[in-house]
Structures are given as C-alpha cells and as structure tokens.
LUMLODREN-223072 format. One record per residue (C-alpha): residue in one letter; x, y, z. Coordinates in steps of 0.5 Angstrom, whole numbers. Layout:
# residues N
+--------+-------+-------+-------+
: residu :    xx :    yy :    zz :
+--------+-------+-------+-------+
:      A :     X :     Y :     Z :
...
+--------+-------+-------+-------+
This chain:
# residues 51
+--------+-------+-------+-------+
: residu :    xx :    yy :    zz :
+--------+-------+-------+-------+
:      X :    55 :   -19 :    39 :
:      X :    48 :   -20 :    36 :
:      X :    45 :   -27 :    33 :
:      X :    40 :   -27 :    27 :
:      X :    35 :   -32 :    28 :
:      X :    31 :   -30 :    22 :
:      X :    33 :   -27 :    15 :
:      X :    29 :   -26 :    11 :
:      X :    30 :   -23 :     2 :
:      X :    25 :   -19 :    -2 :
:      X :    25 :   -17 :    -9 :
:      X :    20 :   -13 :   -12 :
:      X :    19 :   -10 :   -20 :
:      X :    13 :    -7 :   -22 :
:      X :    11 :    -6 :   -29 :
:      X :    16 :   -11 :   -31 :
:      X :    15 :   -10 :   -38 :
:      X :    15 :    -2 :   -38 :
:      X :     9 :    -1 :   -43 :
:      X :     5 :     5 :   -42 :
:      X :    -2 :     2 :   -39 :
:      X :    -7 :     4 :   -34 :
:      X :    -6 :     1 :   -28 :
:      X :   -15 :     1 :   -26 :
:      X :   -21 :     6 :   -29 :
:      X :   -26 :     7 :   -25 :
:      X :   -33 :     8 :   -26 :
:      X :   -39 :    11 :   -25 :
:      X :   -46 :    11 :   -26 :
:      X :   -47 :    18 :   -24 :
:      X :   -41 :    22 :   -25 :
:      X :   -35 :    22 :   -29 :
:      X :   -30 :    16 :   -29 :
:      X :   -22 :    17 :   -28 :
:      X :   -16 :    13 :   -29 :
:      X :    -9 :    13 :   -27 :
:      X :    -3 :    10 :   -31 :
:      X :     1 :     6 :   -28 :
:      X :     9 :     8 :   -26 :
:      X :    15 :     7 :   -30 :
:      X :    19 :     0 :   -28 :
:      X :    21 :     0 :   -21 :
:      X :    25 :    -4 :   -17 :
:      X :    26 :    -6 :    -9 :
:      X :    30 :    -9 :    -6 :
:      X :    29 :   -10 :     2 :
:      X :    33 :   -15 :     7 :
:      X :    30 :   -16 :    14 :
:      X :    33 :   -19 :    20 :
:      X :    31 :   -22 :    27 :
:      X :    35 :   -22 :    33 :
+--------+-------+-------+-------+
C-alpha cells in the first residue's frame, strides 16, 4: 500500500474579525488612486502528504 513519510496540515482564516476595511489603496501622483476592499471571513483548510 502506500507509506506517508510526510503529512503536513494548514488552516488559514482571512479577515478574521470580518469588518469591512480595505485591503491596500494605491496612489498616484499623475493619476488617479484605487482601492480594493477586502473579502468577507474565509476559511481554508488544506492536507498534504508525501509518499
């Protein structure tokens, strides 16, 4: 069968706290600036092995 010689684990939460902020605001001197808010709470969970 198969030997996992190496398992790894990972859980990732964005925006933890889940308030509306912006993520990053970029300016210009020559131009106009932008924004981008940032997402809602997410959640990841990833596994990974080796064999």
């Amino acid at each position: 069968m198969f030997n996992i010689d190496v398992m790894r684990t990972r859980f990732d939460v964005d925006n933890i706290v889940d308030k509306d902020r912006l993520s990053f605001i970029s300016s210009s001197t020559t131009g106009d600036s932008f924004s981008r808010p940032q997402p809602p709470r997410t959640f990841q969970f990833t596994n990974s092995g080796e064999i």
